[in-house]
C-alpha positions in Angstrom: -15.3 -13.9 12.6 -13.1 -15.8 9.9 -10.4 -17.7 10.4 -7.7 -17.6 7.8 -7.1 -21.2 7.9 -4.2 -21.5 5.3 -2.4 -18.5 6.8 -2.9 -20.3 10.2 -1.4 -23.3 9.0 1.6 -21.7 7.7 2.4 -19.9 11.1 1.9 -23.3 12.8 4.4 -24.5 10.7 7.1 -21.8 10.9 6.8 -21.9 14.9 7.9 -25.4 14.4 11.1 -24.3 12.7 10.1 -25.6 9.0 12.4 -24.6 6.8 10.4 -24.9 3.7 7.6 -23.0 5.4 10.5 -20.0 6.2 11.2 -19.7 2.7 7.6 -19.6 1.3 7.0 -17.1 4.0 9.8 -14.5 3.0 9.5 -15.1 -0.8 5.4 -14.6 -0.1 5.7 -11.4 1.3 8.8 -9.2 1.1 8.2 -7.7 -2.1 4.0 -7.3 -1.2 5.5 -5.5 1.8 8.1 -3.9 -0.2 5.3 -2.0 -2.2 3.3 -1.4 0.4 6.2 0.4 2.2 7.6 2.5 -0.7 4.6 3.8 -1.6 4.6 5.6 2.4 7.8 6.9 3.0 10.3 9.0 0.8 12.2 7.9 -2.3 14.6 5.6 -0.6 14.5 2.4 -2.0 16.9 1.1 0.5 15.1 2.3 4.0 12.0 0.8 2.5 13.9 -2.4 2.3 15.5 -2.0 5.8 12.1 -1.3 7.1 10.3 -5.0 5.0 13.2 -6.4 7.0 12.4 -5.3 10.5 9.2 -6.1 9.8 9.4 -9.5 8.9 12.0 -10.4 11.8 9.8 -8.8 14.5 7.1 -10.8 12.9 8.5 -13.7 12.9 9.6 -13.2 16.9 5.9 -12.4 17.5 4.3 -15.2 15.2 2.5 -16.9 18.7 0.5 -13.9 18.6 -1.5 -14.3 15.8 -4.6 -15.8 15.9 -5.4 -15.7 12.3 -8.6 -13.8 12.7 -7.3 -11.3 10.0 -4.9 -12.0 7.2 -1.5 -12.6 7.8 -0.2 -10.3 5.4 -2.7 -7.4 6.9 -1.2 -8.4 10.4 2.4 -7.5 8.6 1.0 -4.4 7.1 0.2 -3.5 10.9 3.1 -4.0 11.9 4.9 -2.5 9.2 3.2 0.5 9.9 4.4 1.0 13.0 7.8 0.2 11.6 7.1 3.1 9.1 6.2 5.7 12.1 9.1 5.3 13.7 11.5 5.6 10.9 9.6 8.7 9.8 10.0 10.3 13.4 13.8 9.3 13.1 13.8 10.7 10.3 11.9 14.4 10.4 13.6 16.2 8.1 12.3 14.5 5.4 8.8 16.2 5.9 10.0 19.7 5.3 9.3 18.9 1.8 7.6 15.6 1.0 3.7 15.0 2.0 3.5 11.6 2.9 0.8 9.6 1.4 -1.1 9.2 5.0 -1.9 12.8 4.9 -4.5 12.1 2.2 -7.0 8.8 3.8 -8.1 8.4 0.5 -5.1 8.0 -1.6 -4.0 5.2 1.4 -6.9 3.7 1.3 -6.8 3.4 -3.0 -3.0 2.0 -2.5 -4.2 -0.3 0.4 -6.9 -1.7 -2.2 -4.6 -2.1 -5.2 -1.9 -3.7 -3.7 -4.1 -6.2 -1.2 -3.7 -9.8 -2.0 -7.2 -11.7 -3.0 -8.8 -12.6 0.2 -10.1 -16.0 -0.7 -13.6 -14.4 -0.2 -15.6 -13.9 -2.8 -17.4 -10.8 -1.3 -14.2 -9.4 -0.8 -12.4 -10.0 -3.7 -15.9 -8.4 -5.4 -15.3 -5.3 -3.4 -11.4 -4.9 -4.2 -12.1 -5.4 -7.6 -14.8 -2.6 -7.8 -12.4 -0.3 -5.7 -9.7 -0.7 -8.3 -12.2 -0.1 -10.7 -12.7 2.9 -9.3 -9.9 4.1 -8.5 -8.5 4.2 -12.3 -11.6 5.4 -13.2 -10.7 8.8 -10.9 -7.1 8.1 -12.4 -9.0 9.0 -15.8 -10.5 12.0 -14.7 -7.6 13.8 -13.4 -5.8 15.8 -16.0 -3.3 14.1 -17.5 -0.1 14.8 -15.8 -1.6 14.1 -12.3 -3.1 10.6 -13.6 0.7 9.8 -14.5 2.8 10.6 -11.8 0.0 9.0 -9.5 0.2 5.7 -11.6 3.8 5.5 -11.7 4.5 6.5 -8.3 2.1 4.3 -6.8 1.0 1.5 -9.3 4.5 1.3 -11.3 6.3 1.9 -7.9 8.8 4.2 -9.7 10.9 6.4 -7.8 10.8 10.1 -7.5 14.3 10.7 -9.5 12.7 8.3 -12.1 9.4 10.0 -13.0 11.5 13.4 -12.6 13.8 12.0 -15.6 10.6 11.0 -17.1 9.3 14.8 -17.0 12.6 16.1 -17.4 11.9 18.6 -14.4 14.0 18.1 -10.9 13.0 16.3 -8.1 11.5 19.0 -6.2 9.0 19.9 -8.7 8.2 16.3 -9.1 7.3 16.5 -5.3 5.8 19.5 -5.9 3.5 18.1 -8.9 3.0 14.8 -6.7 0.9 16.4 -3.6 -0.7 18.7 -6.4 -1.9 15.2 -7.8 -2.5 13.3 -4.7 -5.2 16.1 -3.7 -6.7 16.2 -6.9 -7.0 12.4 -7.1 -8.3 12.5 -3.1 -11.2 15.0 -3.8 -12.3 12.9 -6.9 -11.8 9.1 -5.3 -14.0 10.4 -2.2 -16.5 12.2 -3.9 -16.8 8.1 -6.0 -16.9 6.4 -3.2 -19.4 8.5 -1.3 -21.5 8.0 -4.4 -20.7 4.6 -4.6 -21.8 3.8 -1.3 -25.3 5.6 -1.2 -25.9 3.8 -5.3 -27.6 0.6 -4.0 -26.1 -1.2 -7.4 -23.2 -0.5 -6.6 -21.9 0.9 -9.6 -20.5 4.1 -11.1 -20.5 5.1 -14.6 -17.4 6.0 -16.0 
C-alpha cells in the first residue's frame, strides 16, 4: 500500500499549528477543490465555494485521521463529496431540472481523471494521461455542439448562464442540451474504455 509521504509530512506539520504549512495547504487545494465541486452541483458559483470551505475546515478538524495511504487531496475529494450530498438533499429543488453529473459514472469518472493532480507515480500518471487522452478523443466524436458545452462546462469550468450567452439560447435549453451531451459523451467514453481495457496495448486509435 503507498504511503504518500510528502502529503504525510504536510499533515504532520499542520497538526503542529505551522503557519506556513496552513497557508500552502489552503492555497494547494481550494481552487482543485473548487473545480472538483462545481463541476457536481448546479450553477452556483457561490455554494460551490461555501461547500470547498466546509470542506477544508472539517478537514482540517479531522486531519489525525489520515493515514496517508491515499492522497490527501483524494481524502478531501471524499469528504467533499459527502459535503456535496448534503447540500444537494438541502437543496431538492434543484433536481426538478438539472441532472447532476453523478447520474452518468462515466462522465464523473472522465472529470475525476482530468482534474486529478499527478500522483508522483509513474504508472499512474501513465494512466491519467491515457484517460485524458481519451476522453478528448470521445470529445471529438460527439457532434459538435455536445463536444462544446461538455468542454466548457467541465474543462473551462464555465457556468451555465455563460455558455447560454455563448449559444445565445436560455438557461434551460442549455440544461436541456447539457444532459443531451453528457449521455452522448457517456455512451461513447464507455464503449472506449471497455475497448481500451480488453486492447492489451493499451491504445485506441483516434
Amino acid at each position: 500500500m503507498a504511503i504518500y509521504l510528502d502529503d504525510k509530512r504536510l499533515v504532520k506539520q499542520l497538526l503542529e499549528g505551522d503557519k506556513r504549512a496552513f497557508d500552502s495547504f489552503f492555497d494547494e487545494n481550494f481552487a482543485r477543490l473548487y473545480r472538483f465541486a462545481i463541476a457536481r452541483m448546479p450553477d452556483d458559483p457561490q455554494a460551490a465555494r461555501d461547500v470547498v470551505q466546509v470542506t477544508l475546515t472539517k478537514a482540517l478538524r479531522n486531519m489525525h485521521t489520515f493515514r496517508a495511504e491515499s492522497a490527501l487531496f483524494t481524502w478531501l475529494c471524499a469528504i467533499c463529496r459527502n459535503e456535496l450530498s448534503d447540500w444537494l438533499a438541502q437543496h431538492a429543488r434543484y433536481r426538478e431540472h438539472i441532472v447532476l453529473t453523478e447520474d452518468f459514472p462515466e462522465v464523473r469518472a472522465a472529470v475525476d481523471s482530468f482534474h486529478a493532480p499527478d500522483s508522483g507515480n509513474p504508472e499512474e500518471n501513465y494512466k491519467r494521461a491515457e484517460k485524458i487522452r481519451l476522453i478528448q478523443v470521445a470529445l471529438d466524436r460527439l457532434p459538435a455542439n455536445y463536444g462544446n458545452v461538455l468542454e466548457w462546462k467541465y474543462i473551462e469550468g464555465r457556468s451555465i448562464n455563460e455558455i447560454s450567452d455563448e449559444l445565445a439560447i436560455g438557461p434551460e435549453a442549455t440544461q436541456s442540451l447539457l444532459a443531451r451531451a453528457k449521455r452522448a459523451f457517456a455512451e461513447v467514453y464507455s464503449t472506449m474504455t471497455t475497448a481500451l481495457e480488453g486492447d492489451g496495448d493499451g491504445l485506441v486509435q483516434s
